[in-house]
Backbone as JSON, one array per atom type, in Angstrom:
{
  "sequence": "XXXXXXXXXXXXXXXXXXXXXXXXXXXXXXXXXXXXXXXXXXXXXXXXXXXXXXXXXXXXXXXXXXXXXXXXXXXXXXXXXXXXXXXXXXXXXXXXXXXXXXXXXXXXXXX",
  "N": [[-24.25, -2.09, -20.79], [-21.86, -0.14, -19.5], [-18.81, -0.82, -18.87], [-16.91, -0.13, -16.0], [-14.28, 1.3, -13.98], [-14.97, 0.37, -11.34], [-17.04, -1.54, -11.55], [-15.35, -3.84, -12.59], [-13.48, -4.1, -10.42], [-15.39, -4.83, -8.81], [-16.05, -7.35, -9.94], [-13.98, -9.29, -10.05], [-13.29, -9.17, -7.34], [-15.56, -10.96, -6.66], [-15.34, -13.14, -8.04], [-12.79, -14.26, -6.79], [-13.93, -14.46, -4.14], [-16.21, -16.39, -4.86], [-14.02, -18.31, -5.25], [-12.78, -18.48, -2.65], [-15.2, -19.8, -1.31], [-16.1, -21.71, -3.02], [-13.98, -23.26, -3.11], [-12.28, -26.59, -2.4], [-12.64, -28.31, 0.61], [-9.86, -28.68, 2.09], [-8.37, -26.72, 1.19], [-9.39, -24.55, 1.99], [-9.42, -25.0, 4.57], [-6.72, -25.27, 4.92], [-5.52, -22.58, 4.65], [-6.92, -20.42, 6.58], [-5.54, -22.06, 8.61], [-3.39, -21.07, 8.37], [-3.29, -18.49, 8.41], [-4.53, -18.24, 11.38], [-2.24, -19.41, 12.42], [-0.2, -17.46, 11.8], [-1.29, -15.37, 12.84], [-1.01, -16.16, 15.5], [2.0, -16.68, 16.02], [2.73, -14.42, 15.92], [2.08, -12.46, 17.36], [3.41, -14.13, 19.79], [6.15, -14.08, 19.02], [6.78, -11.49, 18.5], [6.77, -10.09, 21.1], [8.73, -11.61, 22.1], [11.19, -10.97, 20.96], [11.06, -8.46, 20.81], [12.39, -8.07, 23.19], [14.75, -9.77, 23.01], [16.28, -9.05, 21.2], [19.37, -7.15, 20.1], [19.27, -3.57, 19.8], [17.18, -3.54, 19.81], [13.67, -2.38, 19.27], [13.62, -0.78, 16.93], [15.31, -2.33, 15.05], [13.76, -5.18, 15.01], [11.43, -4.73, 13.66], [12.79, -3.17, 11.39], [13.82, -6.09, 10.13], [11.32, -7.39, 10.22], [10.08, -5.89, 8.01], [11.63, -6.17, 6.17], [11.79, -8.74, 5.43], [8.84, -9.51, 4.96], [8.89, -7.79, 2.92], [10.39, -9.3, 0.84], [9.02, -11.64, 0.94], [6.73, -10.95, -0.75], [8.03, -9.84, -2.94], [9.41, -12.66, -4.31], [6.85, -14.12, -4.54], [5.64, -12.13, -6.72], [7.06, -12.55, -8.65], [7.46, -15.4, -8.87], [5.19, -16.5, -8.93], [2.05, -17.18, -10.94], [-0.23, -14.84, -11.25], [-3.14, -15.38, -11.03], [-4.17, -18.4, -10.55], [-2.71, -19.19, -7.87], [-0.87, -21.58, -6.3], [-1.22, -23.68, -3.72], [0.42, -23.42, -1.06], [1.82, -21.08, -1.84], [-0.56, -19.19, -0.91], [-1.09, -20.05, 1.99], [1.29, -19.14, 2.46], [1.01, -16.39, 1.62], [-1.07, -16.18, 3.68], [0.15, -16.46, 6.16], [2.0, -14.49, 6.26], [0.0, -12.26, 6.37], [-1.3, -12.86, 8.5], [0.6, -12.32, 10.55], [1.0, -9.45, 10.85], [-1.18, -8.93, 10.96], [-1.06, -9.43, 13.63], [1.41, -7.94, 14.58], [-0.01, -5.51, 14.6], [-2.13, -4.95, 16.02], [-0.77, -5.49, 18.35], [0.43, -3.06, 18.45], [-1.83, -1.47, 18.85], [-2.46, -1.84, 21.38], [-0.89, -0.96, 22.96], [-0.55, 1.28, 22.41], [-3.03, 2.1, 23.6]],
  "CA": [[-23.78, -1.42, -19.6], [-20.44, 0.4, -19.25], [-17.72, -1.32, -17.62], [-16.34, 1.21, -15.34], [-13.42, 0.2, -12.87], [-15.61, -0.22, -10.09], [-17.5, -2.85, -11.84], [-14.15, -4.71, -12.9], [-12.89, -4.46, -9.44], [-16.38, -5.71, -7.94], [-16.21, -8.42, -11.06], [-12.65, -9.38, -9.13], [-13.55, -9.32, -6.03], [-16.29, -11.51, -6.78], [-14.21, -14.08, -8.38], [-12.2, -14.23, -5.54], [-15.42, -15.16, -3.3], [-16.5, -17.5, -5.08], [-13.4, -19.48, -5.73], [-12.59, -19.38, -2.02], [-16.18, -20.43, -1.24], [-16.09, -22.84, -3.75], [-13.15, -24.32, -2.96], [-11.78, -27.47, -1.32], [-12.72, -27.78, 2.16], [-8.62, -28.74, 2.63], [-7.72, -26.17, 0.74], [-9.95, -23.68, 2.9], [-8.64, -25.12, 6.06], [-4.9, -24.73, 5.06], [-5.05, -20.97, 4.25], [-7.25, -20.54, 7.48], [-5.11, -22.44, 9.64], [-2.04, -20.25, 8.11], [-3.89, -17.23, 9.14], [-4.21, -18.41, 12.45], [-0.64, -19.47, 13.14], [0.3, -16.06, 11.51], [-1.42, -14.1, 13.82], [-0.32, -16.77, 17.02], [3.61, -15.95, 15.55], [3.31, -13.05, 15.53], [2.2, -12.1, 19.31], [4.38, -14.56, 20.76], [6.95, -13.31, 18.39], [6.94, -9.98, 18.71], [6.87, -10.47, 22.4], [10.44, -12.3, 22.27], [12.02, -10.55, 20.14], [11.42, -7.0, 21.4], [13.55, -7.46, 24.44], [16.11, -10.21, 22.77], [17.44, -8.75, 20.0], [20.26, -5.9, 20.53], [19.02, -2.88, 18.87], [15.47, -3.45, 20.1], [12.46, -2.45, 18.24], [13.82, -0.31, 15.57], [15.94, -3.6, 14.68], [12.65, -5.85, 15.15], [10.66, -3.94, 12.95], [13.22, -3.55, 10.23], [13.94, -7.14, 10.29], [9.75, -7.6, 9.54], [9.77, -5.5, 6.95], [12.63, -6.84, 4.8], [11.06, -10.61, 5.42], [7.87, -9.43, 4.12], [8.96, -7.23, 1.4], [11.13, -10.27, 0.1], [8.32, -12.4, 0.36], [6.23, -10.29, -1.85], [8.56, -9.81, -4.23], [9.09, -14.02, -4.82], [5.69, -14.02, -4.76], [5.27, -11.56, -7.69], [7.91, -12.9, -9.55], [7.2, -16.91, -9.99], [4.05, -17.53, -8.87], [1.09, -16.38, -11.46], [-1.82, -14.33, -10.2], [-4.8, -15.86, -11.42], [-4.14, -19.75, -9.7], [-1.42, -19.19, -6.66], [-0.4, -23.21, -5.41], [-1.93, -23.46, -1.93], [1.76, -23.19, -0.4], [1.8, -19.81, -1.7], [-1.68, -19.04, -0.39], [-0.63, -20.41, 3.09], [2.58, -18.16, 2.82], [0.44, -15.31, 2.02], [-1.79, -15.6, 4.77], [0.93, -16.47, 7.35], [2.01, -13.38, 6.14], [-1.09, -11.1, 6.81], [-1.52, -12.74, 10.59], [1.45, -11.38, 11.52], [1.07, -8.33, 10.35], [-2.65, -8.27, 12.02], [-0.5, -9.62, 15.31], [1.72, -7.08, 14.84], [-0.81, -4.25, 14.4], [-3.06, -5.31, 16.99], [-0.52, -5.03, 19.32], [0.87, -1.54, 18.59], [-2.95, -0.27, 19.6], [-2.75, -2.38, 22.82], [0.3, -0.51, 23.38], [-1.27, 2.63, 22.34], [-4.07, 2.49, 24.73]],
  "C": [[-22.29, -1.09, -19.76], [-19.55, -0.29, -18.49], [-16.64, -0.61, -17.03], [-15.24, -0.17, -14.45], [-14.32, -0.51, -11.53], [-16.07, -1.7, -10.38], [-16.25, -4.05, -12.1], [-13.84, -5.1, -11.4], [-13.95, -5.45, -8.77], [-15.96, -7.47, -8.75], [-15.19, -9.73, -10.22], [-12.86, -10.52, -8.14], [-15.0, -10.35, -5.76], [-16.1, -13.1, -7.29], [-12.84, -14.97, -7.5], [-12.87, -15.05, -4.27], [-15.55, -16.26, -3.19], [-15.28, -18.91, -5.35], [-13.11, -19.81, -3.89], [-13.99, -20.02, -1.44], [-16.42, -21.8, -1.83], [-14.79, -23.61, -3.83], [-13.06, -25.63, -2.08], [-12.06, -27.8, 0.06], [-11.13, -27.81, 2.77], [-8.09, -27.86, 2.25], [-8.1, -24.87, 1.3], [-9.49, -23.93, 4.27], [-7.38, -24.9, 6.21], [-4.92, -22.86, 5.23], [-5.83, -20.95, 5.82], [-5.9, -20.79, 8.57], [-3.37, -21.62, 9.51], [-2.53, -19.03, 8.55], [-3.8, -17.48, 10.37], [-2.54, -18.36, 12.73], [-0.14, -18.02, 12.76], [-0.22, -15.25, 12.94], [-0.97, -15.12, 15.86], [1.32, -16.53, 16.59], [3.78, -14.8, 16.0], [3.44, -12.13, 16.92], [3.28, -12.7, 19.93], [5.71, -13.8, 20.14], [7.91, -11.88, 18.47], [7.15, -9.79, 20.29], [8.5, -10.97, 22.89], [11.25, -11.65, 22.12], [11.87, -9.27, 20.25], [12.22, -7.09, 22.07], [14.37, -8.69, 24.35], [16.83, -9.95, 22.24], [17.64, -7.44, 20.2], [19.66, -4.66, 19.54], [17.95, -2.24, 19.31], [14.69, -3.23, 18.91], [12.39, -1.98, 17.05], [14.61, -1.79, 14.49], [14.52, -4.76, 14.29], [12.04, -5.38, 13.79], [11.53, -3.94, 11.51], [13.55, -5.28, 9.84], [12.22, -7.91, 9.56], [9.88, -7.1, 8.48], [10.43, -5.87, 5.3], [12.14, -8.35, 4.46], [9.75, -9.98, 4.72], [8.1, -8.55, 2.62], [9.83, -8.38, 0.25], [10.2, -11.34, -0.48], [7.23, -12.05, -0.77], [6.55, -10.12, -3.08], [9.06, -11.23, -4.72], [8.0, -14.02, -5.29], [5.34, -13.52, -6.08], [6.17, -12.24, -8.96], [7.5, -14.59, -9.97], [5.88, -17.18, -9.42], [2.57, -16.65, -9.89], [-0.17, -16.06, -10.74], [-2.83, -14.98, -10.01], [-4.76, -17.22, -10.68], [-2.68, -19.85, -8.47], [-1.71, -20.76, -5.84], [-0.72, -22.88, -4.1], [-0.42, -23.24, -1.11], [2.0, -21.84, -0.45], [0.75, -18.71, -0.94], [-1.18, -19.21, 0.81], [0.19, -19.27, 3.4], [2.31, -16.68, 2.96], [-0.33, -14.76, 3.55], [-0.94, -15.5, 6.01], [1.52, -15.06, 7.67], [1.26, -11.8, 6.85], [-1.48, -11.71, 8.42], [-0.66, -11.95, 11.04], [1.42, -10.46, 11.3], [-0.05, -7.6, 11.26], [-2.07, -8.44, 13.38], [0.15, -8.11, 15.75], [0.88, -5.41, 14.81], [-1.99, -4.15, 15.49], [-2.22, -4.91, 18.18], [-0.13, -3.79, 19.54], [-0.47, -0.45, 19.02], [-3.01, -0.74, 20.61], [-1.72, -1.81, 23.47], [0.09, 1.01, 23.47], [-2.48, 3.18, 23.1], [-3.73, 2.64, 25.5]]
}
């Protein structure tokens, strides 16, 4: 059979699955429970910090984006792809709540 990208990516993404499936149950509850608090941060958060900080939301907003683009780029730099230390895992997901907080609320804002 040909190994096209698709199949690589499925191959991946399959690998991925199974490791967090097959992982830890503590090590499934940390990343989890970092997802959560990410996306509870991120409402209350965003909530505060729209109408405390001088500038307002253009300020807010850049302020997110430099914190996450920083953490990305640590991220890429010392931690290797293939086994990321559950701390980094955690950091990721804390990451992607707020991001879903913050994106969740800009359509509740938009409705």
């Amino acid at each position: 059979m040909q190994r096209t990208r698709l199949e690589q990516l499925q191959g991946r993404w399959g690998r991925v699955v199974k490791a967090q499936i097959g992982d830890r149950w503590a090590t499934a509850s940390g990343a989890s429970l970092a997802l959560l608090a990410g996306i509870f941060l991120g409402q209350n958060l965003s909530s505060v910090l729209l109408w405390k900080v001088t500038g307002g939301r253009p300020m807010v907003v850049l302020g997110l984006v430099i914190s996450h683009e920083l953490v990305v780029r640590l991220r890429s730099r010392f931690v290797p792809a293939t086994a990321p230390p559950l701390g980094w895992v955690m950091v990721d997901n804390l990451r992607m709540g707020v991001v879903f907080a913050l994106v969740l609320e800009a359509f509740k804002l938009g409705s």
